[in-house]
C-alpha angles and dihedrals in degrees: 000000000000086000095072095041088047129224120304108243114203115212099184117171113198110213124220138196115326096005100306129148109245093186136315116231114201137178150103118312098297086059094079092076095056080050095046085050105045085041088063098031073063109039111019132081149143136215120213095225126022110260116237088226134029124204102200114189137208119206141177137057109339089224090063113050125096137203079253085060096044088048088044087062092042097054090036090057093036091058093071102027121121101252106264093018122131126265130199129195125198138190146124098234138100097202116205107265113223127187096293092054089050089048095050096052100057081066129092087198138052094204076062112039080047087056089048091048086053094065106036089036089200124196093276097033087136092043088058092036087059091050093045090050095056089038086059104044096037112083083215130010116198124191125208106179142098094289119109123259087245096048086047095052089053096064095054092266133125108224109238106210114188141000094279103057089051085049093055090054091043091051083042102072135044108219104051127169124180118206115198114204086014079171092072095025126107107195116183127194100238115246109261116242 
């Protein structure tokens, strides 16, 4: 009976930094397992001990990243900080802010906004859940992007303004990782023997 379907034929492209393509693995049905394995040699990883800062960064052409992408690199970040550690978020860009955004930032508090997204389940309710989840898990969230200080400061960041002030968190800790494209990136805390 395949036969006379015909065979299915994969065509999978692996991106790379900055939108790049990394490789393209193509093939017949068996080829999907060669794709699923260079797509985490290139995007997965773990770390042994959670970090007391995370550097998540946001690359790629500013006219193309979105608040989703920004809350993709904070939760990614936030999944292997050390509870109450500091994580940083940067990128070039100033992403469009839809209801959700607005939502979260009339709240003080991101147990709460979450609570509030719940409810209304606006467009880019996962985008803001994201958000809320690193806000939550982080000791302290900055923010280094187009968006305004006060628009940074409404959704429970500090606004990094400049290289030094990255430095100083960075020299402040001891356990540091930096993710680049935090936004793609799947970084797991390693199981305890």
């Amino acid at each position: 009976m395949a036969r006379l379907l015909g065979s299915p034929f994969l065509v999978q492209v692996i991106l790379g930094g900055e939108d790049t393509v990394q490789s393209v693995v193509a093939g017949l049905l068996g080829s999907g397992d060669e794709g699923i394995r260079q797509q985490n040699a290139r995007w997965r990883s773990s770390v042994s001990e959670r970090p007391q800062s995370v550097i998540a960064v946001v690359s790629g052409e500013a006219a193309g990243v979105t608040f989703l992408d920004l809350a993709k690199a904070a939760a990614c970040a936030a999944r292997v900080l050390d509870p109450g550690g500091r994580l940083a978020v940067l990128s070039s860009a100033t992403p469009a802010l839809a209801d959700g955004v607005a939502l979260l930032r009339r709240y003080d508090n991101p147990r709460i906004a979450v609570k509030a997204l719940a409810k209304r389940k606006p467009e880019d309710w996962a985008a803001c859940y994201l958000w809320c989840y690193a806000a939550n898990r982080a000791g302290s969230l900055y923010l280094a992007s187009g968006l305004s200080d006060e628009v940074a400061e409404e959704l429970f960041a500090t606004p990094l303004k400049n290289v030094n002030e990255v430095q100083r968190l960075i020299d402040a800790s001891e356990r540091v990782l930096v993710i680049p494209d935090a936004h793609r990136a799947m970084v797991t805390l390693e199981p305890t023997r």
